[in-house]
N, C-alpha and C positions, 0 to 999 in steps of 0.2 A: 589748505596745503599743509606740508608739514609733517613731522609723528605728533602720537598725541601728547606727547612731552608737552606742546605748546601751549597746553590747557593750563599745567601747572601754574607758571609768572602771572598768565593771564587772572587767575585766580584769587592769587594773593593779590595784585593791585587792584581787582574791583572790590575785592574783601577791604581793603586798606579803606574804599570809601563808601561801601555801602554794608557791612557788616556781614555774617555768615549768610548765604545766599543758597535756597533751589536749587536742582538741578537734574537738566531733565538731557539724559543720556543715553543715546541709541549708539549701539555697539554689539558685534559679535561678542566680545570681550567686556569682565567690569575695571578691568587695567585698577585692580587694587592691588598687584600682586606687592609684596616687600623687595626683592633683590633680585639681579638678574646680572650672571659674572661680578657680582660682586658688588653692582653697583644700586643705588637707591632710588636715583631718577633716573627713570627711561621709560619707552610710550606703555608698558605696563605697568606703569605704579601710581601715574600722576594723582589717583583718586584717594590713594592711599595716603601719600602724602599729604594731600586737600584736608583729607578726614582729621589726621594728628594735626594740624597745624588752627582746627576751626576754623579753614575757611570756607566749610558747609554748615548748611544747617541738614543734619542729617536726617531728622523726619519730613522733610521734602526734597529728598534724591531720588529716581526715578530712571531706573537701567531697561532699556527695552531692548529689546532684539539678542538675548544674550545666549550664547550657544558655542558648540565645540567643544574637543577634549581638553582633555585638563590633568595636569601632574596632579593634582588633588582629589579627592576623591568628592567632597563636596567644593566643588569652586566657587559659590554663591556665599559660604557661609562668614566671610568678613564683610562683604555689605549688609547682610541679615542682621549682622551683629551689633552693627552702624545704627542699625532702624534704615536703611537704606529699601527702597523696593523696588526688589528684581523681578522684572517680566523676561520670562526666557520666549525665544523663539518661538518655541512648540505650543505655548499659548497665543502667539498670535497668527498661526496657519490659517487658511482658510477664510479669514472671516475680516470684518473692518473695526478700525483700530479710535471710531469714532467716540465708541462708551467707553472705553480708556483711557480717551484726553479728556474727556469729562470729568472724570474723578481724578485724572491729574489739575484739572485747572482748581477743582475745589482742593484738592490737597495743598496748591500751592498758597492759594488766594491771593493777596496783593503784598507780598515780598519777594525783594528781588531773585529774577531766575534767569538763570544762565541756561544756555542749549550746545552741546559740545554732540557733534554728531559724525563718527566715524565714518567713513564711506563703506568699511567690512561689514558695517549691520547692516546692509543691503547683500542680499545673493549675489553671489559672483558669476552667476549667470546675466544680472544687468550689471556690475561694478567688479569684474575680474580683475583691473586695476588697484589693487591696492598687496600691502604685501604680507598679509595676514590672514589670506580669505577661507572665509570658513560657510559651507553648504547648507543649504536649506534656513537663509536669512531672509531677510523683510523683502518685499515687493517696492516698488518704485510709487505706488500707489498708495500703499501702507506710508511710507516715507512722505507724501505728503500731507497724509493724514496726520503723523503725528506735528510735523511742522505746522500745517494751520492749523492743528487745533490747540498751539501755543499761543493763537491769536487773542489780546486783552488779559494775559497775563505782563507782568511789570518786567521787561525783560534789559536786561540789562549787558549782555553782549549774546555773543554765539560764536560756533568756530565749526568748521569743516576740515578734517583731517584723511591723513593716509589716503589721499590720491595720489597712488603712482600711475602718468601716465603710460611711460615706460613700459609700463605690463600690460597694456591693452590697445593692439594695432586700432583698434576700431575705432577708438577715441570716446568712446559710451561712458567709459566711466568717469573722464573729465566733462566730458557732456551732460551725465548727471549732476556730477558734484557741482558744473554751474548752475544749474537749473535748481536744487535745493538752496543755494547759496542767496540767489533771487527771493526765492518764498521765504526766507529767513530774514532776508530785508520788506517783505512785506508785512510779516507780524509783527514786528519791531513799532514799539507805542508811539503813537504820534501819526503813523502812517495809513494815507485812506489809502482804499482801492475799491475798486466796484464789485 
């Protein structure tokens, strides 16, 4: 639920006890921006803020799904700058998103990581619900791909944001956003499943 403002607090208090932490972020968007009317925090900045305050560890941040226009002409280049690693959309068309949780799982190894996962880096073709949507994002398939393949990493929260139900008569995109919400309780350490 929520904008993804909600990542911020969340942030700071798991940093408060487990140090600067992974992070593995599916989004249209790398919501690094600086300001927006003036203001510092709102659901495009939280990462941005996360970054100045060290509560990342920045060579295991991991942006997937990231796509759209942009007032910038490069909009990837303050997470680059981070050491952050951005997978735009375009490299993950067509294909499964299995050898790139791999090399995220080794990237992360066993410190903690966090999974903050937008419902706009899904197609608004399955998730029109949300109030950001931008075309030609992830598949629902893809989407669980990257969720289980966070499985036996040290995870230490998650969050699902920017479901408006509101925007979608059909109910698909709260129907999604449950259904990821589940699998995110399933990787979560500690948890069998068959």
């Amino acid at each position: 639920g929520g904008d993804h403002t909600i990542t911020y607090p969340i942030l700071q208090a798991l940093a408060a006890k487990h140090g600067p932490m992974g992070l593995v972020h599916v989004d249209a968007h790398t919501d690094t921006g600086d300001t927006a009317l003036g203001e510092r925090i709102y659901h495009g900045t939280p990462f941005r803020r996360c970054a100045e305050e060290g509560l990342l560890d920045c060579s295991s941040v991991v942006q997937i799904g990231i796509r759209g226009s942009s007032y910038d002409p490069d909009p990837y280049e303050y997470s680059r700058r981070q050491g952050f690693r951005v997978v735009p959309a375009e490299e993950c068309w067509m294909k499964s998103l299995e050898p790139l949780m791999g090399e995220v799982r080794a990237q992360m190894g066993d410190k903690p990581v966090y999974i903050s996962f937008n419902i706009d880096g899904l197609d608004p073709a399955y998730a029109p619900g949300t109030g950001t949507p931008e075309i030609a994002g992830l598949t629902p398939a893809q989407a669980l791909e990257i969720i289980r393949g966070c499985k036996g990493l040290n995870i230490v929260g998650c969050d699902l944001v920017e479901v408006a139900p509101m925007y979608d008569v059909s109910g698909n995109t709260a129907l999604l956003g449950a259904n990821l919400l589940f699998e995110m309780l399933c990787v979560l350490p500690g948890v069998r499943t068959l």
